[in-house]
C-alpha positions as CSV (number, residue, x, y, z in Angstrom):
1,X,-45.5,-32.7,-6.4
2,X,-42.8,-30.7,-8.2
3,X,-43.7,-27.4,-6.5
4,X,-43.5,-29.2,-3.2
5,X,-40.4,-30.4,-3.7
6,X,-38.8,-27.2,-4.9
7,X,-40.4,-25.3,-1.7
8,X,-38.8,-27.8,0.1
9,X,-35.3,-27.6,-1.3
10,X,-35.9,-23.6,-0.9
11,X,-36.4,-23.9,2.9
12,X,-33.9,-26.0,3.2
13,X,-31.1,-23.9,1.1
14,X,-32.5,-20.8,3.6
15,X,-31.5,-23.1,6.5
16,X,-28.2,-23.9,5.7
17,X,-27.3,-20.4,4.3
18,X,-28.5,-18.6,7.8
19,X,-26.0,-21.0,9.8
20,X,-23.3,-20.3,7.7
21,X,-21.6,-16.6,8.0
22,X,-24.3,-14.3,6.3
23,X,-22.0,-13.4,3.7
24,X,-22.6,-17.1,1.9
25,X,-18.5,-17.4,1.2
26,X,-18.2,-20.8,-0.6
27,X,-15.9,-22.4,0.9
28,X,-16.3,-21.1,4.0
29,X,-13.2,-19.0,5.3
30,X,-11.9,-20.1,8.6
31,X,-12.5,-16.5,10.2
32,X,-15.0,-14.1,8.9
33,X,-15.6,-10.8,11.0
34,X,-17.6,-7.6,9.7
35,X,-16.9,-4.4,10.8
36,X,-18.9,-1.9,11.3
37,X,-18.8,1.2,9.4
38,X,-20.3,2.2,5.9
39,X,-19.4,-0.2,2.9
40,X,-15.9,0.5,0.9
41,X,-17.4,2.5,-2.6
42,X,-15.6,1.5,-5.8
43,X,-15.8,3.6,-8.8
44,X,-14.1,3.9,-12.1
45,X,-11.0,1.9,-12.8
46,X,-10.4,-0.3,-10.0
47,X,-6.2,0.2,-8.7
48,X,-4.1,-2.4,-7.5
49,X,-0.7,-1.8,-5.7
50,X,1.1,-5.1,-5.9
51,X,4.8,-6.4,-6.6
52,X,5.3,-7.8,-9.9
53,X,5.2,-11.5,-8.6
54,X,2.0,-11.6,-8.4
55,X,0.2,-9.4,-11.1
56,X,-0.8,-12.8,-12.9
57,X,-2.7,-13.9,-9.8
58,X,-3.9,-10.7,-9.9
59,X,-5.4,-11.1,-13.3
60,X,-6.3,-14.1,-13.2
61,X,-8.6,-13.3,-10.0
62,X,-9.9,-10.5,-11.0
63,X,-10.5,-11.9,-14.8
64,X,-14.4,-12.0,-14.4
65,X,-14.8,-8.6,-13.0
66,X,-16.6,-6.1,-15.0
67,X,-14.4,-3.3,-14.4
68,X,-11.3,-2.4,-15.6
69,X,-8.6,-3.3,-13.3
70,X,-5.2,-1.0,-13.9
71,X,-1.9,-2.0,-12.0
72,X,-0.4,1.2,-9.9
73,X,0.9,2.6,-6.5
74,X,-1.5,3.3,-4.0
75,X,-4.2,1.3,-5.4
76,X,-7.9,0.7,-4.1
77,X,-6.0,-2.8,-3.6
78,X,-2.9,-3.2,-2.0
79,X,-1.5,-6.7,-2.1
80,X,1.6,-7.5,1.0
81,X,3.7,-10.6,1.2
82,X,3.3,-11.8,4.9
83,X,6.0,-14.8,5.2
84,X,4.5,-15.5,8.7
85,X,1.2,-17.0,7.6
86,X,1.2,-20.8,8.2
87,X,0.4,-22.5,4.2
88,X,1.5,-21.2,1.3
89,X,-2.5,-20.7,-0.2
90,X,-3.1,-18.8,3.0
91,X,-4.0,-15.5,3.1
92,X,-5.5,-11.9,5.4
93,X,-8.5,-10.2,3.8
94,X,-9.3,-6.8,4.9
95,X,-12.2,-4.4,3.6
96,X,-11.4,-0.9,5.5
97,X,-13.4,2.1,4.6
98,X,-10.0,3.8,3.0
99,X,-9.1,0.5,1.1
100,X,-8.6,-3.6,0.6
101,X,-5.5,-4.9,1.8
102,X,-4.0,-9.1,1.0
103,X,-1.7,-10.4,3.0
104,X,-0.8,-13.7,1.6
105,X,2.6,-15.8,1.3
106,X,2.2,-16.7,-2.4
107,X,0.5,-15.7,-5.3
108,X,-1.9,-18.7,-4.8
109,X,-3.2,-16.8,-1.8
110,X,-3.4,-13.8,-3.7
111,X,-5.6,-15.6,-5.4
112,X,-7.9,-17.2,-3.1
113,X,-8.1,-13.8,-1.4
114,X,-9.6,-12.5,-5.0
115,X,-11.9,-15.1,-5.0
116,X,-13.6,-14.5,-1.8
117,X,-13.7,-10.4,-2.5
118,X,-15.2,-11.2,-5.1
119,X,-17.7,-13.1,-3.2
120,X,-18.5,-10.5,-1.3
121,X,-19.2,-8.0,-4.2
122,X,-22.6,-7.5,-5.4
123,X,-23.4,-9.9,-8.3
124,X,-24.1,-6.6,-10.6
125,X,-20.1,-6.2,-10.8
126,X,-19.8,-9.2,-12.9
127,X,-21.8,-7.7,-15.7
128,X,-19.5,-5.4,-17.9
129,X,-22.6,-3.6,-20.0
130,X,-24.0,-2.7,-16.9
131,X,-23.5,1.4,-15.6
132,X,-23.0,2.0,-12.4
133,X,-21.3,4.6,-10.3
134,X,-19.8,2.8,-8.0
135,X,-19.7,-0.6,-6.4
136,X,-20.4,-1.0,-2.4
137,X,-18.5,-3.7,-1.0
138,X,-19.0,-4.9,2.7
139,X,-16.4,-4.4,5.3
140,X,-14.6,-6.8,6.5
141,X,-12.0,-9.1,7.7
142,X,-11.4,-12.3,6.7
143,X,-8.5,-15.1,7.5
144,X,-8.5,-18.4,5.4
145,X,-6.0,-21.4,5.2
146,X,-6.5,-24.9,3.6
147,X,-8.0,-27.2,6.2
148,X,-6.1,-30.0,4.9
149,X,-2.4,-31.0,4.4
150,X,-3.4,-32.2,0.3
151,X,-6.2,-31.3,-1.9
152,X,-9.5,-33.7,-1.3
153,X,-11.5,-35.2,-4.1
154,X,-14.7,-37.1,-4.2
């Protein structure tokens, strides 16, 4: 009985993750697009270009990567203030073969941006005693918002 229920639950997780983008982005962003073109290869250090406002949502984001993350211009990550996005957690997500680029209008969407690359990244890059020579991540674009005017509990 237990095997048929967890062949059930199984088929039914496959189900839901095939009608959702095929990326599994929890939650899901309100636009996800991939582009073609070969993945964007991290090695080393990973670089991020961003304005001092927003290096502690930068650390905080990328606090459970396991790579060394080093602040500096002309990163592997360059993080833009775009004023014209319509919620302050809102943010632009772009994975281009020559880099990642965040557009957000806080550091909260800084954040949130983090949290889906992250998402995206194979779940390898998470484990700090692992070597590797470089981690492949998807490209991209992605556009996300809060769907609601106040956060919703249950």
């Amino acid at each position: 009985m237990k095997k048929l229920f967890l062949l059930g639950a199984m088929a039914l997780s496959w189900g839901v993750h095939a009608q959702g983008d095929e990326l599994g982005f929890i939650p899901k962003p309100m636009q996800v697009q991939r582009v073609e073109g070969k993945a964007l290869k991290l090695s080393g250090a990973l670089t991020v270009s961003v304005d001092v406002k927003h290096q502690a949502a930068v650390k905080a984001g990328l606090e459970r990567l396991g790579m060394p993350v080093r602040f500096e211009k002309g990163g592997d990550i360059k993080v833009l203030d775009d004023t014209s996005l319509p919620h302050r957690e809102a943010y632009r997500l772009e994975v281009k073969p020559e880099g990642i680029v965040i557009k957000a209008k806080s550091s909260a969407g800084v954040y949130y941006a983090l949290q889906t690359l992250l998402q995206a990244m194979p779940v390898e890059v998470f484990d700090a005693s692992l070597e590797r020579e470089a981690v492949e991540v998807p490209l991209i674009e992605v556009q996300d918002a809060p769907r609601f005017g106040w956060p919703v509990s249950c």
